[in-house]
C-alpha positions as MATLAB code, in Angstrom:
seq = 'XXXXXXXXXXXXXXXXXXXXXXXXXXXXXXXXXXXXXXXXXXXXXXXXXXXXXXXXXXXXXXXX';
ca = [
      43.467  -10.794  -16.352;
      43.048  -13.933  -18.761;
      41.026  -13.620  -21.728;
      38.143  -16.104  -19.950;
      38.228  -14.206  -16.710;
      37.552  -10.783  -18.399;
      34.920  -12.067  -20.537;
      33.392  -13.370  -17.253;
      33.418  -10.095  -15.781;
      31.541   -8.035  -18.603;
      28.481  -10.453  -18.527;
      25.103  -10.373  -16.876;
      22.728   -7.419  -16.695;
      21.246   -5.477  -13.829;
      20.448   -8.373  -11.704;
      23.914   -9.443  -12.136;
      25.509   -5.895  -10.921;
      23.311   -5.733   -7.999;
      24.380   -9.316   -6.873;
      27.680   -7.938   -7.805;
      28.282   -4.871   -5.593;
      24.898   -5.422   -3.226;
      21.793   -4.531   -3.034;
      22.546   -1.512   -0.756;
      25.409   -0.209   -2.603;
      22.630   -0.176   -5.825;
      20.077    1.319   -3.386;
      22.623    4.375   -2.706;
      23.751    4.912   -6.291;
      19.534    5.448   -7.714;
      19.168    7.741   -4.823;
      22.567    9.609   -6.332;
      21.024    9.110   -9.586;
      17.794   10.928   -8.014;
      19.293   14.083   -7.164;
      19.625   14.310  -10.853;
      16.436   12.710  -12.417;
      13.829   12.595  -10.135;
      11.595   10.841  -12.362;
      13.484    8.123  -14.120;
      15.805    7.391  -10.606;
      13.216    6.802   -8.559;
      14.009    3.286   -6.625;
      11.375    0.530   -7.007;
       9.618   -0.170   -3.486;
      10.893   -3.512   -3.524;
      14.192   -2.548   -3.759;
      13.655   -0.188   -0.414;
      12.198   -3.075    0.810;
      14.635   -5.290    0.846;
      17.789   -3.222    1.814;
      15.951   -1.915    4.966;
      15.455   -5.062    6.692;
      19.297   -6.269    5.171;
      18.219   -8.858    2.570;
      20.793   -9.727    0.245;
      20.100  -11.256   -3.281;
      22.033  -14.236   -2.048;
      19.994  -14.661    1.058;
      16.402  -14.667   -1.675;
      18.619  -17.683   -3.294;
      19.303  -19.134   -0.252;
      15.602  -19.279    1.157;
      14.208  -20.419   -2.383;
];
């Protein structure tokens, strides 16, 4: 991998990994994280909201 692409990769924050992997995939791994840390792992509503219907991040962009 070049030194730009790399860089590229390690950038952008939550937002960034959910848009990233998918909003599902994110959904899945806090309810893993749950099993642990029931308090901290919870998943925000909005979240729950949006994967059960299948909303992607890209599809919010899109309708913007």
């Amino acid at each position: 991998m070049t030194p730009e692409i790399s860089r590229d990769v390690n950038r952008g924050g939550p937002m960034k990994y959910a848009h990233t992997i998918g909003v599902a995939k994110m959904l899945a791994d806090i309810r893993q994280f749950a099993q642990d840390d029931r308090v901290s792992s919870r998943p925000s509503p909005l979240i729950v909201d949006l994967v059960e219907p299948g909303v992607t991040l890209q599809s919010l962009n899109l309708a913007a």
